[in-house]
TILUM-43731 format. One record per residue (C-alpha): residue number from 0; x, y, z. Coordinates in steps of 0.05 Angstrom, whole numbers, plus 5000, padded with zeros to 4 digits. Layout:
BEGIN
+------+------+------+------+
: voro :   c1 :   c2 :   c3 :
+------+------+------+------+
:  NUM :    X :    Y :    Z :
...
+------+------+------+------+
% end
This chain:
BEGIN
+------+------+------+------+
: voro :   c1 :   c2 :   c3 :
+------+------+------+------+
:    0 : 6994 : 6728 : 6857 :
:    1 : 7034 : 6718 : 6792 :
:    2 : 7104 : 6694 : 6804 :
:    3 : 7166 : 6725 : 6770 :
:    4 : 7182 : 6684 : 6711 :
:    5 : 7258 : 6671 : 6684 :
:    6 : 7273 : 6726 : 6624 :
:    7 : 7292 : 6693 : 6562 :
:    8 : 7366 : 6734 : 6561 :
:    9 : 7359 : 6758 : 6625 :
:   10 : 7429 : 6798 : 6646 :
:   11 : 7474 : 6762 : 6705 :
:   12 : 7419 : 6704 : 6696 :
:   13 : 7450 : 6684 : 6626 :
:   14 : 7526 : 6669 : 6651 :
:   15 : 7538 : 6592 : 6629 :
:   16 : 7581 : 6545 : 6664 :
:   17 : 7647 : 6524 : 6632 :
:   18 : 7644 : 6460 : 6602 :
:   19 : 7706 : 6438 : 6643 :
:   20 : 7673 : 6450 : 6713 :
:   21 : 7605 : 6419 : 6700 :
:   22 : 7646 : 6358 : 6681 :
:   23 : 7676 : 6363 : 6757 :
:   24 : 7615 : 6369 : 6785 :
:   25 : 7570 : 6311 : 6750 :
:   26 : 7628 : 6268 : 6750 :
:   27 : 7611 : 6278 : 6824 :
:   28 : 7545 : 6262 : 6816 :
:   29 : 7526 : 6227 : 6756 :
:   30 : 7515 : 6159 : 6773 :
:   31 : 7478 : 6166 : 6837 :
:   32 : 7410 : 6173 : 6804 :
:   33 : 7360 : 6150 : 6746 :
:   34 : 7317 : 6219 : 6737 :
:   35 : 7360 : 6283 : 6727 :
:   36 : 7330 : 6356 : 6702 :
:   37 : 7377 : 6413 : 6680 :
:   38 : 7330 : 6462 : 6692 :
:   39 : 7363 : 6523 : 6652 :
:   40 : 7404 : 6490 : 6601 :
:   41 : 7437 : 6547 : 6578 :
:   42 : 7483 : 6529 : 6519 :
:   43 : 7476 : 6463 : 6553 :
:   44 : 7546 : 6447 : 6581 :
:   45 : 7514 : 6405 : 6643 :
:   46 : 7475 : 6363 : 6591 :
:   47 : 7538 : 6350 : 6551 :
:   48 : 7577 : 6330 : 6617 :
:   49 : 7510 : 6283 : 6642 :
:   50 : 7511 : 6250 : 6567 :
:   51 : 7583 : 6233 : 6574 :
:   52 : 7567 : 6197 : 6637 :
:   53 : 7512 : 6160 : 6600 :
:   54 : 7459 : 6196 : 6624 :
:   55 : 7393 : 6234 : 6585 :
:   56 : 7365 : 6281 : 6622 :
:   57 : 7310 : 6320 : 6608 :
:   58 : 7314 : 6392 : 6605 :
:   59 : 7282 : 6463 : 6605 :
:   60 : 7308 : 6528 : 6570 :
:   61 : 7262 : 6584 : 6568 :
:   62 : 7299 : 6616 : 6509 :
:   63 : 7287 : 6551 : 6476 :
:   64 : 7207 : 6547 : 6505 :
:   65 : 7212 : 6499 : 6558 :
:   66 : 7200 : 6546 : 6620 :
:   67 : 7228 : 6502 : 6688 :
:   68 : 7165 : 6535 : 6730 :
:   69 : 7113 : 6501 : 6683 :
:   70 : 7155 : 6430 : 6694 :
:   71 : 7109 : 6388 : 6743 :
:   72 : 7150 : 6314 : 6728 :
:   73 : 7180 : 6287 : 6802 :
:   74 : 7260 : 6272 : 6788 :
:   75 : 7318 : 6240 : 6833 :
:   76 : 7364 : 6301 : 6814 :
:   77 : 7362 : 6372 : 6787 :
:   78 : 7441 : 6399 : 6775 :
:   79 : 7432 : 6470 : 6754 :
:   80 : 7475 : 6533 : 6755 :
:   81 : 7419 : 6567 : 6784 :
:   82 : 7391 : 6644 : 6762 :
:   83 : 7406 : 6689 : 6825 :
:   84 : 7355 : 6740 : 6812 :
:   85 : 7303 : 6692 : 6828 :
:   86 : 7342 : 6644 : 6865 :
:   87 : 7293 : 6628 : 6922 :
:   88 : 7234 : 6617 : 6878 :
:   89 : 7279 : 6579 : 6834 :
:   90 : 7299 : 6536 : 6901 :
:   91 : 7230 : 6536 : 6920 :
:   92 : 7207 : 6504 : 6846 :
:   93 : 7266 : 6453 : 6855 :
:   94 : 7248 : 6426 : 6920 :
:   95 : 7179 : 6406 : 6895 :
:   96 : 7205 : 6372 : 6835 :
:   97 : 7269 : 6338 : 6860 :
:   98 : 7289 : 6296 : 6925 :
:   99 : 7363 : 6311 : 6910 :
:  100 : 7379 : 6390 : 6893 :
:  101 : 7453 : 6406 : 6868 :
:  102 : 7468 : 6489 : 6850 :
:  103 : 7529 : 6517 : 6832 :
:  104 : 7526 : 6580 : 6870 :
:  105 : 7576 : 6618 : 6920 :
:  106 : 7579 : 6575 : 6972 :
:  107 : 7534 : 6627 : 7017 :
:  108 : 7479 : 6631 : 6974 :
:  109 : 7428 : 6591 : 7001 :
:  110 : 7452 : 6607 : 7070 :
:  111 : 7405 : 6664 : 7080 :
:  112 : 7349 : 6662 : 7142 :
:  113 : 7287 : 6654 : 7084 :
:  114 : 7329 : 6597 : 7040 :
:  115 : 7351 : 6559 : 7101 :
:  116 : 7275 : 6565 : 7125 :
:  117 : 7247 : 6539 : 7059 :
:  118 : 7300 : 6481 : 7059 :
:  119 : 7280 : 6457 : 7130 :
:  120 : 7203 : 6472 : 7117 :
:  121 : 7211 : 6429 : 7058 :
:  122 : 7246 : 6373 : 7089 :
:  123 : 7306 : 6381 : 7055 :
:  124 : 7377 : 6389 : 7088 :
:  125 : 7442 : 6403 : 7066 :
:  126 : 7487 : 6341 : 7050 :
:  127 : 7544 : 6375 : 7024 :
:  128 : 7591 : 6432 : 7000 :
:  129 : 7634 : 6395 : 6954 :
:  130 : 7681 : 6472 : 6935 :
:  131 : 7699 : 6472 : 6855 :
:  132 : 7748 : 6526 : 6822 :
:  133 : 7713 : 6585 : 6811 :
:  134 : 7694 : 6616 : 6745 :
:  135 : 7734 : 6667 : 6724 :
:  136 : 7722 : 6735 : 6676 :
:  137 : 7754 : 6687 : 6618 :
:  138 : 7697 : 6650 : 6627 :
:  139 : 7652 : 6709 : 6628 :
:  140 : 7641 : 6711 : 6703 :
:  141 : 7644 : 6769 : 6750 :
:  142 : 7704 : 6759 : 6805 :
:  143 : 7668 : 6757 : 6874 :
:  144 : 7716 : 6743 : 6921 :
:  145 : 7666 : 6685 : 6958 :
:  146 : 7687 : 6611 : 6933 :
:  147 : 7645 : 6577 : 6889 :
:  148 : 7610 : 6499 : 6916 :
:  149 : 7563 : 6445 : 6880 :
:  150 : 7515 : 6450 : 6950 :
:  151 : 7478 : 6385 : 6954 :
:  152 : 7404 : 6380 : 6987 :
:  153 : 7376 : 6329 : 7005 :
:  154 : 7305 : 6311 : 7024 :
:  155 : 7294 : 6270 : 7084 :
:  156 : 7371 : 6280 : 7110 :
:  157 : 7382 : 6282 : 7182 :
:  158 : 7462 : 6269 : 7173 :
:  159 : 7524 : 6310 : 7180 :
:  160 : 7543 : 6370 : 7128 :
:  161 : 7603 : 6346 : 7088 :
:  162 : 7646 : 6399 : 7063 :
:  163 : 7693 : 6370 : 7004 :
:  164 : 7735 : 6400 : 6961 :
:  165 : 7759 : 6395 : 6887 :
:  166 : 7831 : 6375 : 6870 :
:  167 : 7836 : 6441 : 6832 :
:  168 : 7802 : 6487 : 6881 :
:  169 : 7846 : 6546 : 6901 :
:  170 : 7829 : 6597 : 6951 :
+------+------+------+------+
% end
C-alpha cells in the first residue's frame, strides 16, 4: 500500500511556528540531547531557535526536497510542529526514527484511541505536557479554543506524566 506523502504547500499543513514560541520550547529542550531532526522545517524557525542553543540539526523540508518519510537516520530528538492531516503516520514515522518525540500540537492531539495505541505498541510513553501560549490569527493560526503543549514521548518511560506550564501561558 502507498502511504500518503506530505504536499509541498499543503493547506492547514503549511502554518509555521512563531519564532518566539519555538525559542520557549527548545530552550526547554535543547541541551538534553546530541541528535535532533526538524522534520518539516518550514521557514525554519525551530532550526533558528536549536542553532542559538548551539545545536545543528539536521533537517527535512519537502518543499525544499528532503521528504521526512524517506529519512531512515536513528536521532535522540525530533521537535516538530507536526502536519495534522497526516498526523498519525507522521507520529508513526517519528517513533521509528527518534527515542525522544516533542510536537507542538493541541494538547489532545495524540490522545486519540489509535495514537495512544501506536505510542504504547511502540514503547513509547508520554513524559510530559509542558502547555506554551498559543498561536494566535497574528501569527496566521486558526483560534481553536483547545490550549496548545510541547507533548514529550519518550521511549522506554514507565514514569509519571508531568504536566508543566509556560510562564506566559494563559488560558
Amino acid at each position: 500500500m502507498k502511504s500518503k506523502r506530505l504536499i509541498p504547500n499543503g493547506g492547514n499543513d503549511r502554518i509555521m511556528t512563531p519564532e518566539r514560541l519555538t525559542k520557549k520550547i527548545i530552550n526547554k529542550y535543547a541541551i538534553l540531547g546530541k541528535t535532533y531532526l526538524e522534520p518539516c522545517k518550514g521557514t525554519g524557525n525551530f532550526v533558528k531557535s536549536l542553532n542559538e542553543f548551539g545545536v545543528c540539526p539536521d533537517w527535512c523540508e519537502i518543499n525544499e526536497g528532503r521528504d521526512f518519510f524517506d529519512y531512515s537516520d536513528h536521532v535522540d530528538w525530533i521537535i516538530t510542529n507536526p502536519p495534522y492531516s497526516i498526523l498519525t503516520m507522521f507520529l508513526k514515522h517519528s517513533l521509528e526514527v527518534a527515542d525522544n518525540v516533542v510536537f507542538l500540537c493541541l494538547s489532545n492531539a495524540l490522545m486519540f484511541t489509535s495514537r495512544m495505541r501506536l505510542i504504547k505498541d511502540m514503547g513509547f510513553a508520554f513524559k510530559e505536557f509542558h502547555f506554551v501560549p498559543s498561536p494566535n490569527k497574528y501569527d496566521g493560526w486558526p483560534t481553536f479554543g483547545i490550549p496548545f503543549a510541547a507533548v514529550h514521548l519518550l521511549k522506554g518511560y514507565e514514569g509519571d506524566v508531568k504536566f508543566s506550564y509556560d510562564t506566559d501561558f494563559k488560558l
